[in-house]
N, C-alpha and C positions, 0 to 999 in steps of 0.2 A: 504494500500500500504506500503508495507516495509520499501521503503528509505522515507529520511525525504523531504518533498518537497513543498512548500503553495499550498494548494488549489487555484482552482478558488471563485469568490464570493459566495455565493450561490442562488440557482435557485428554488423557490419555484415549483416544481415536487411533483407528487403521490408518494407513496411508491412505490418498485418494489418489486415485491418476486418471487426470483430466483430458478430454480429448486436445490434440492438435488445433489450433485454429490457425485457419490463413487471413496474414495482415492484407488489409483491400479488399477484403470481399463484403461484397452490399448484407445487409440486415435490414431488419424491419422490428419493430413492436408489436408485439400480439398478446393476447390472454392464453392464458395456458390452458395444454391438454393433458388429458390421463396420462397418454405417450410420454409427455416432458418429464413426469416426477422423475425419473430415475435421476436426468442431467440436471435436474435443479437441486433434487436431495446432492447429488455428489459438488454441485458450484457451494453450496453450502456446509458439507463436511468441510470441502475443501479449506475455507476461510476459519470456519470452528477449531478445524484442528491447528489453525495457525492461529489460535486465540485472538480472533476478530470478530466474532459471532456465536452465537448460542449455535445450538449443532438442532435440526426438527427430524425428527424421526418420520420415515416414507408414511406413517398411519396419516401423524397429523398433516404432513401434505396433502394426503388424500380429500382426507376429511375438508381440508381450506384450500381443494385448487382452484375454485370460482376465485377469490382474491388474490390471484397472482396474474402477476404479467410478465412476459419474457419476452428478451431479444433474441430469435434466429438467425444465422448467418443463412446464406445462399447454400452451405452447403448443411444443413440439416445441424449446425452444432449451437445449442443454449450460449451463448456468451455473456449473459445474465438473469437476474429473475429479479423480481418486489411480488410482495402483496401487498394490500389495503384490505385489514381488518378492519371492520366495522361494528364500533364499540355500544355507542347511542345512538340519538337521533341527530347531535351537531358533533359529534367526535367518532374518527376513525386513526386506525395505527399505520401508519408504513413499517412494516416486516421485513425482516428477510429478503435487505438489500446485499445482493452478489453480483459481483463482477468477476468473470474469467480473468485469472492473473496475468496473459499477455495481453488483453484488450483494456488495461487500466489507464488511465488518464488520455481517451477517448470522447469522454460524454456522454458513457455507456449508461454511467451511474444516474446524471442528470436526467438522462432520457426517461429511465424509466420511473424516477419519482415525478418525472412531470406526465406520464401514463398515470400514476397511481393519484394522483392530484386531480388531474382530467378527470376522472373516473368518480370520486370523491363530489365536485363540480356535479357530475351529472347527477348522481346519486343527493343532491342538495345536502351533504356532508359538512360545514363551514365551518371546522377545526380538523387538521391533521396534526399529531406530535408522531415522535418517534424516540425510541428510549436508543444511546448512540456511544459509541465512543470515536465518532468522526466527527467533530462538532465544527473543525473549520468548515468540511464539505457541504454539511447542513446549513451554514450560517449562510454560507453563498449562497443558495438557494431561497433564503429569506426565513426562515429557521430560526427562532432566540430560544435559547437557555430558559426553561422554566421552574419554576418553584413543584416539586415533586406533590402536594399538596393542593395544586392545582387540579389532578384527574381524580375523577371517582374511585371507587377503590374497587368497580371493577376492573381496572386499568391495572392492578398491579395481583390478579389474579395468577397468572402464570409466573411469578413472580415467588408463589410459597414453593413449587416446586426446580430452581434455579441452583444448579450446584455454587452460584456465588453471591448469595443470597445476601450472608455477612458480611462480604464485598466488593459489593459491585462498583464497577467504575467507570458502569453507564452513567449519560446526561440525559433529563430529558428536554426534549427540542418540541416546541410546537413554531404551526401557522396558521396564521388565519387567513384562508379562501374568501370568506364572505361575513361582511359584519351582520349580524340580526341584532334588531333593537329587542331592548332587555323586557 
């Protein structure tokens, strides 16, 4: 990963071996299929076991691939993935943001939080956060730093079951899409 940022602890994982990607070849943005889970579970061992990311086990992909979006290259390979979970009726999560390690500092990443934003938009969602330890990247994106006490506490639901529970050294980041009067 480019910028400088701590790790998570680390998580004693398999190796992952990524497919090949060719530099220059066109992609697109799309929503995920069944077919994807495999290459989005492995872009995210991937990054987990480099203590970048929580590691999701293929069920819970299963279970949440309507909330995912993925970039395909031309030639059939994931070179990222997001979801947007959807918490309430004005707050959803961006998830399980990955980027294939040679496609990094791309736009890869950008792309698809503005897929997962878009989506949100449509959805009339008008708060995204994301719990992060890339807080420069988020910030660019228009992302502040929030007060942890700010989400409901179903927000921090997945959170009792987190091996770094004690500590975390995630941030969380929200935005606001669309103001609603109070």
């Amino acid at each position: 990963m480019s910028e400088r940022v701590k790790p998570l602890m680390k998580l004693e994982l398999k190796p992952v071996e990524l497919p090949e990607v060719r530099k220059g070849a066109r992609f697109w943005v799309r929503k995920a299929r069944v077919g994807d889970v495999d290459q989005i579970h492995d872009l995210i061992k991937y990054w987990a076991r480099e203590s970048f990311m929580l590691v999701r086990s293929k069920g819970q992909l299963y279970e949440n691939l309507r909330d995912f979006h993925v970039i395909e290259d031309e030639d059939g390979v994931l070179l990222g993935s997001v979801a947007l979970h959807i918490l309430w009726a004005d707050l959803a999560e961006i998830r399980s943001l990955a980027v294939h390690p040679d496609r990094q500092g791309e736009g890869l990443g950008r792309m698809l939080v503005e897929a997962a934003e878009a989506e949100a938009r449509l959805l009339g969602v008008p708060r995204v956060f994301a719990f992060t330890i890339q807080e420069e990247f988020f910030a660019r994106l228009g992302y502040r730093v929030t007060e942890p006490g700010a989400f409901p506490r179903k927000v921090w639901f997945e959170c009792r079951d987190c091996p770094f529970q004690d500590n975390c050294p995630e941030v969380p980041v929200l935005k606001v899409l669309e103001e609603r009067d109070a």
